[in-house]
C-alpha positions in Angstrom: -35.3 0.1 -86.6 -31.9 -0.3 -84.7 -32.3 -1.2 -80.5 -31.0 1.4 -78.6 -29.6 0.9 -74.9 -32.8 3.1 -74.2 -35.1 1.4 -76.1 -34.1 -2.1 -75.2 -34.4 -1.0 -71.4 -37.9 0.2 -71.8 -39.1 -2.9 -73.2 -37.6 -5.1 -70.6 -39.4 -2.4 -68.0 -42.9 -3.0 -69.9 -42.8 0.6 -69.5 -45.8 1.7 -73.0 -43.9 3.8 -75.7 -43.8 5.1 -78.8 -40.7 5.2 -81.1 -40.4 7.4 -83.8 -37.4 8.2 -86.3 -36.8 11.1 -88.3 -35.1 13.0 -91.0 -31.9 14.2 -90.6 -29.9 14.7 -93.6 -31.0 18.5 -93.4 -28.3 18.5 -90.4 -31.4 19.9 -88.3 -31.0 17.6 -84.7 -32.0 20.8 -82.4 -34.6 20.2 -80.3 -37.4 23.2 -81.7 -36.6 21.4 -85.4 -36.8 17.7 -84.0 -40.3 18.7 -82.4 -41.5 19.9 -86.0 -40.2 16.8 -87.7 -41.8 14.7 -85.5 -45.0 16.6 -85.3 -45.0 17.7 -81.5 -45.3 21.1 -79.7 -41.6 22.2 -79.2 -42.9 22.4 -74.7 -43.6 18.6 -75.3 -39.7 17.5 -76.9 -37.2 17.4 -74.1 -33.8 18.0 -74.1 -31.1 15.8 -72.3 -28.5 17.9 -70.4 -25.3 16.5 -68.8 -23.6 18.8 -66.2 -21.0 19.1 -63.7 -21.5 19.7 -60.2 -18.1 21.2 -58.2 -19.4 18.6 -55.3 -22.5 16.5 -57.2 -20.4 15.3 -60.1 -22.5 14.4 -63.0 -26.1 15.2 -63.5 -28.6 15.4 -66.1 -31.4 17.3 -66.4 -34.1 17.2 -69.0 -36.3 20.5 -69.9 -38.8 21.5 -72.6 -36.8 21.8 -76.4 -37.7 25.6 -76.4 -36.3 26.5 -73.4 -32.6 27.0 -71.8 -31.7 25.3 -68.6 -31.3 27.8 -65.5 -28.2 26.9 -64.1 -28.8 28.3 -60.6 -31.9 26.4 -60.6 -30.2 23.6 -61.3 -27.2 23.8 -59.1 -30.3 24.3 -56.5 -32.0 20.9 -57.7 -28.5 19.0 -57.5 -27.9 20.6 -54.2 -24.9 22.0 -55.3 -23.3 25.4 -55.1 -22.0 25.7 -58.7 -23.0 23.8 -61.9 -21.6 24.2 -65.7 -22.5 22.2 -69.2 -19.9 19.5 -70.2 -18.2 19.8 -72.8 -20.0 18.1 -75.8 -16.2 15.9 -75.7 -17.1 14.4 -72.9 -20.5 13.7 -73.5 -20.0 9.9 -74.9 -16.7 8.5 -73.2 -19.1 9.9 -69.6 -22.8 8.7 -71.1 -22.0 6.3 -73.6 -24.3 8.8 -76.0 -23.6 11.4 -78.9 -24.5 15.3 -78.8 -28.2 14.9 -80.7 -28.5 12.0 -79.2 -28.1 11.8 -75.4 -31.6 9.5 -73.8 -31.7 10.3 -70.2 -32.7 6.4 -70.7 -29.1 3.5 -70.6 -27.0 5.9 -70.0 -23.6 4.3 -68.9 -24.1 5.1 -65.1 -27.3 5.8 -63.6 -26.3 10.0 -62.6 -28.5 11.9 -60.6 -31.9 13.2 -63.0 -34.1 15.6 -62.7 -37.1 16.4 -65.3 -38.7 20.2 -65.6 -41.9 19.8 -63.8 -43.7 21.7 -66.6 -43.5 17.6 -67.8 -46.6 16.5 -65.5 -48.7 18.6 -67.4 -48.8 16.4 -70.5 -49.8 12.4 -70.4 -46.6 11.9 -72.9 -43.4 14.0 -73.6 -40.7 12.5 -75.9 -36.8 12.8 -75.3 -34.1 11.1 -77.3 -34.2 7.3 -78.1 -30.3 6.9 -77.9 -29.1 8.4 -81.4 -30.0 11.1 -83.3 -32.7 10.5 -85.7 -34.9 8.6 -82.7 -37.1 10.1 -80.1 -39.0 8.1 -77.8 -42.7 9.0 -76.2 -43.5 8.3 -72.9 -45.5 8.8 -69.6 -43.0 11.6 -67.8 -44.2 9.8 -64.7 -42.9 6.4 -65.9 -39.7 8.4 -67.2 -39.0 9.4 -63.5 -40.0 6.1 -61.9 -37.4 4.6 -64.5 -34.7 7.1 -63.7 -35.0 8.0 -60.5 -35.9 11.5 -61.7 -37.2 14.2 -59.6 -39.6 16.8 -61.2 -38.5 20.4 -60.0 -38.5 24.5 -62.0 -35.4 24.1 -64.5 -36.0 27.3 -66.2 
């Protein structure tokens, strides 16, 4: 298995996880069909969102893979009045990561986070691993610790 920025940073943070790769030559990388692959409830696989805030900047949020962000709820979390999506252009020269495979872990700048608190009520949720085709398991509470993340309603 290939080190990711993310993976590399969790093992220098002694921070327990679980790697896992999977399939995708089907083209499948959304998060619902990641969750299957892997073998985990779709409200356990998060999703990695990068946003623009008119006065925040960047943020990233991550919520359940079944789910779509709220973007008023968001904007609320950032503290921010108004709050759109990136464009998937931006995502890597911004994050350093690809669409599919965006870790709210290494990213190239350490942006403001904030994790769906429907998170606390598992011992381990998984999010990307740094590339499509890797998704990492974790303690949501050592995810936040890591990150800075706070847990608030995203959806």
């Amino acid at each position: 298995m290939t080190k990711t920025n993310a993976l590399r940073i969790l093992e220098a943070s002694h921070i327990a996880h679980m790697a896992r790769e999977y399939d995708v030559s089907d083209g499948e990388i959304s998060g619902v069909a990641v969750a299957i692959k892997i073998g985990q409830s779709p409200e356990r696989v998060f999703k990695t969102l990068v946003t623009e805030g008119k006065t925040t900047g960047l943020n990233v949020f991550i919520v359940p893979s079944n789910v779509e962000l709220d973007l008023k709820k968001a904007a609320q979390a950032a503290c921010d009045k108004y709050i759109e999506m990136i464009k998937s252009r931006e995502l890597e020269p911004k994050t350093g990561y690809i669409h599919g495979g965006c870790s709210p872990i290494g990213m190239k700048k350490q942006f403001p986070s904030f994790i769906d608190e429907t998170a606390q009520l598992f011992d381990t949720i998984n999010v990307s691993g740094g590339r499509i085709g890797l998704q990492v398991e974790l303690s949501p509470l050592d995810l936040a610790k890591l990150i800075n993340a706070k847990f608030c309603d995203l959806f």
